[in-house]
N, C-alpha and C positions, 0 to 999 in steps of 0.2 A: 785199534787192534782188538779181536775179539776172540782169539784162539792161539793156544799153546802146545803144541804138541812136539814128544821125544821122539826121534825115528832113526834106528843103526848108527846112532853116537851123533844126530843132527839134533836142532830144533827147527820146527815149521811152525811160522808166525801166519797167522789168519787173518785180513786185512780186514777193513771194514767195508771197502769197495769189491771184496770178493778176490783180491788178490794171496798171492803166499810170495813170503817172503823164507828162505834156507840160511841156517846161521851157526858156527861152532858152537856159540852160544847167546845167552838170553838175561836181561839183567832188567826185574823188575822194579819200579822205579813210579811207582803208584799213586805214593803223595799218600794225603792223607783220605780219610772216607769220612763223607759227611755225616755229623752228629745223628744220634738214635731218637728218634720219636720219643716223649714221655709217655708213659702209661696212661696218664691219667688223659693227654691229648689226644692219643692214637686212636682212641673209640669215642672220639666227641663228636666226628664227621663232621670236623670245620673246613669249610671250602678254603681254596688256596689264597683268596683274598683276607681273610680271617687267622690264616695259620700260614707261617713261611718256615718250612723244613728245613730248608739249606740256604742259610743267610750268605753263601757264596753265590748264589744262583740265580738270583730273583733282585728284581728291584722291591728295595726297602720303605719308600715313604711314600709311591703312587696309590695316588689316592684318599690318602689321611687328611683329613680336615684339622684346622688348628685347634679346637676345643677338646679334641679322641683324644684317648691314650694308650700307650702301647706296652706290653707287659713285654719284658726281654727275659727269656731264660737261661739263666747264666748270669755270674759275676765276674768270669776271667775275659784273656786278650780278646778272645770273637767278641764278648760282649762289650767291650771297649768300642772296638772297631765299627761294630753295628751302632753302638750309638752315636759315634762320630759323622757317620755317614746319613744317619738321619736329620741330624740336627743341619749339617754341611747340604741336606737337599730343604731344604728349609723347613722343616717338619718344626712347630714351635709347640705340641703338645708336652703332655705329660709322659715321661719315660719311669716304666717303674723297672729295674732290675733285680730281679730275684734270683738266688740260689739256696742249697739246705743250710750254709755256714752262713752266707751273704758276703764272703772274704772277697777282695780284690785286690788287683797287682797294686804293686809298691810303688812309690816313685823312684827311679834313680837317680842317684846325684852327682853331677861332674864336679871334677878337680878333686877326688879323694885320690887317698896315698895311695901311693902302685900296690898291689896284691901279693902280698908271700903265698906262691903255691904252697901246699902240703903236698907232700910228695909219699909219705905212709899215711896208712888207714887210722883217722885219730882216735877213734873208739870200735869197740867189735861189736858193740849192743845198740841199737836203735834209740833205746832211752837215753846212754852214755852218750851218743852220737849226738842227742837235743842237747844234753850238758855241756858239750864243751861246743854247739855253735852258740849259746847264749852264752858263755865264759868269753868264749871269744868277742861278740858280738860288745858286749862290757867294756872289752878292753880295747875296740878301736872304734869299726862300723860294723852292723851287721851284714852290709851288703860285702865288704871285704872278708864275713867273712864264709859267707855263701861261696861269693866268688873263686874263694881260692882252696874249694874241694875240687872246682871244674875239673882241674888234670887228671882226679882218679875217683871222679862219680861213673863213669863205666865200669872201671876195676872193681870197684865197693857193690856193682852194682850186681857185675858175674858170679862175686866169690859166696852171693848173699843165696840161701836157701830158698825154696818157694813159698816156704812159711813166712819166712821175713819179709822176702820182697813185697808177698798178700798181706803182712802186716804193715807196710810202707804207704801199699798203695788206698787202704783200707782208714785210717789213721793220721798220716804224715799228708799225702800226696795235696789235698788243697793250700798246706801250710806253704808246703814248698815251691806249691807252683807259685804264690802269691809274691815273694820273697826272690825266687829265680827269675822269674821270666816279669820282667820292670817296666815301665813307665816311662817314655823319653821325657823330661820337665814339661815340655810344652805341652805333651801330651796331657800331661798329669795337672798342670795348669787350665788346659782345656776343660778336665771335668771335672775339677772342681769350682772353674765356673757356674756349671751347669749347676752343680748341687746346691751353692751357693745362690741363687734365683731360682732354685724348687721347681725346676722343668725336669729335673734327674732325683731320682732316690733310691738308693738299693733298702732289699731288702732281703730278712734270713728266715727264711719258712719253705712248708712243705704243699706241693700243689697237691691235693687231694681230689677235683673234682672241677670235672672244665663241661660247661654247657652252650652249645650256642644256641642264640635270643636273635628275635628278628633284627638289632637294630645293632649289637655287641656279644660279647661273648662275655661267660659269666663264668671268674679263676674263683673259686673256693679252695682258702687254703689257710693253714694252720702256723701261725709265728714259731719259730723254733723254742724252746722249754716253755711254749703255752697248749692249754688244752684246747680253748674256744678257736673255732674258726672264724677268719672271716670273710666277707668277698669282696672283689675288685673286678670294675666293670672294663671292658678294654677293648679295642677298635679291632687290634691285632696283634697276634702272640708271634715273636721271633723267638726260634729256637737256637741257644747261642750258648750251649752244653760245650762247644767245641770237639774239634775232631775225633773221630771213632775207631778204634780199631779191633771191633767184635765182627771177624770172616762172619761169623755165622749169622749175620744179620744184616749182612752188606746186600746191596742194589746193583750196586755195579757189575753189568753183562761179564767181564772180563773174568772177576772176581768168583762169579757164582759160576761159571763154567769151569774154572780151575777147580775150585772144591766137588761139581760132579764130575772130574774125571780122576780128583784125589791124590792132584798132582799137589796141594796143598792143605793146610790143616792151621787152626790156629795152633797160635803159641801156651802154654799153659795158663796163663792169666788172662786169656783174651785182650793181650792188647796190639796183636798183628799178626803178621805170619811167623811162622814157627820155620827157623835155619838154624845152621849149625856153625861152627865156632869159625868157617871161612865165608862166611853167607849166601849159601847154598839153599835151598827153601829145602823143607822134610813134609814129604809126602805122608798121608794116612797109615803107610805099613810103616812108616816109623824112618825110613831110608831117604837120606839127603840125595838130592838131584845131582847129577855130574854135569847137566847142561845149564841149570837154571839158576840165575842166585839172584839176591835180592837186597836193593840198597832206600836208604830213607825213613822215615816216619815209623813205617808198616815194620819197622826191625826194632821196636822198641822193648819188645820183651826181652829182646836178646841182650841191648844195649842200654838201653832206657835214657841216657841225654843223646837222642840221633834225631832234633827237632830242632837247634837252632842251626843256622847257613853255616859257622864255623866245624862243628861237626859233623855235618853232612857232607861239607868240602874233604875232609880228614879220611872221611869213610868212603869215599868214590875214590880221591888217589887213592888207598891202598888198596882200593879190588884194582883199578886200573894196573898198577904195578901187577899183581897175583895176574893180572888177564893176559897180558907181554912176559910175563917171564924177569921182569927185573925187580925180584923183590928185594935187591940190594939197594937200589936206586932211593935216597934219598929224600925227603918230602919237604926240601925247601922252599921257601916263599909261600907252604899254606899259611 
């Protein structure tokens, strides 16, 4: 699909073969948008063998000689993923992973005690908020007790200002992802294989300056609370920042037609589209769509946990009920 448009209370969908499709309505459904360029990459004019943009897109290891080594950008799930899939195409080089913290996901552990939801807001301040998950955390697991905000981290998430939330996501946000979003054992077994035989290393620093050299490309980059830089030679740079949700820097045909005809707009934090409390997208004048709404990833500002499959199952029944008319009807068996 490559066109959206509202017409005397319709929507007309724009095919990609050139057809139209006529619809009461229209339900955006995007996914996520591929990771943002670094700065310091984006003007280094590394060819695409040298630099992979969107480690969904591209094969990962054609190519690489077993001596290279490959710099991954990124500590979280993508960069789990990417390295799994390298190692699994037989890539036996040096994997360096870098981010600013250098944090990565947790392991999870099976056969812990069932979860006591919280069902009220355990603290009203973000710092309180740390306080009582590491109280908690003391007093059984800290995965129990991550876990059992789930029920009302959207609630916590609405009621929270946009100061907070930019303080959340400024602040908190790599703690949390590292701690939320887990490690299945095997997984986490997996890499620390790898670390464990010094084919994998994370690391915590800042890329300051990328050159490419006839035969590598040259990361100059800064350890985090050190002043000196230093360099690391590398075959090829994945970018593995994880999904994006800044409109205003998206690629995607769909995407950049919607924003020039102002049918949409980011969300105040730049982390998707901008909807309103039934998810609806809100156009440039400020006015939510009556035709258009928008479910997934891309509604994170609004909701902020609408990324793992249980919540996204949660968020399409309820528009599907709102889109029939039975919003009495029940959400049994999500």
């Amino acid at each position: 699909m490559l066109d959206i448009e509202e017409r005397g209370g319709k929507v007309t969908l724009g095919l990609v073969n050139g057809g139209l499709v006529e619809a009461d309505k229209a339900v955006l459904a995007i996914g996520n948008l591929p990771p943002h360029d670094h700065p310091a990459i984006a003007g280094a004019g590394l060819t695409p063998w040298r630099y992979v943009g969107d480690p969904w897109a591209s094969p990962l290891a054609e190519g690489l000689r077993p001596h290279q080594a490959v710099l991954v950008v990124g500590t979280g799930l993508t960069a789990i993923d990417v390295i799994l899939r390298l190692t699994s195409n037989g890539f036996g080089g040096r994997i360096v992973a870098m981010s600013r913290r250098g944090l990565r996901p947790h392991r999870h552990v099976d056969g812990l005690a069932p979860v006591r939801p919280v069902l009220a807001k355990p603290a009203p301040e973000l710092s309180e908020l740390v306080r009582w998950a590491r109280q908690e955390a003391k007093a059984s697991d800290w995965r129990l007790a991550v876990d059992s905000i789930r029920p009302i981290t959207q609630m916590m998430w609405a009621s929270a200002d946009a100061e907070k939330r930019a303080r959340f996501l400024r602040h908190l946000r790599p703690f949390w992802d590292v701690h939320r979003h887990r490690l299945a054992p095997e997984v986490a077994d997996r890499i620390e294989g790898l670390i464990r035989s010094r084919q994998l290393v994370f690391r915590a620093g800042k890329i300051e300056d990328v050159v490419s050299e006839p035969e590598s490309v040259a990361v100059h980059w800064r350890p985090r609370g050190e002043e000196e830089r230093q360099r690391l030679d590398v075959a090829r740079i994945i970018n593995c920042t994880g999904p994006q949700g800044d409109l205003l820097r998206a690629s995607d045909p769909l995407v950049r037609r919607l924003l020039k005809q102002g049918l949409i707009r980011p969300d105040a934090l730049r982390l998707g589209l901008d909807i309103d409390r039934d998810g609806h997208i809100v156009g440039q004048t400020g006015r939510p769509s009556e035709h258009i709404l928008a479910i997934g990833p891309m509604t994170r500002g609004d909701l902020w946990e609408v990324v793992a499959v249980p919540d996204i199952r949660t968020q399409v029944a309820a528009l599907a009920r709102r889109l029939v008319n039975a919003h009495w009807t029940g959400g049994e068996g999500l």
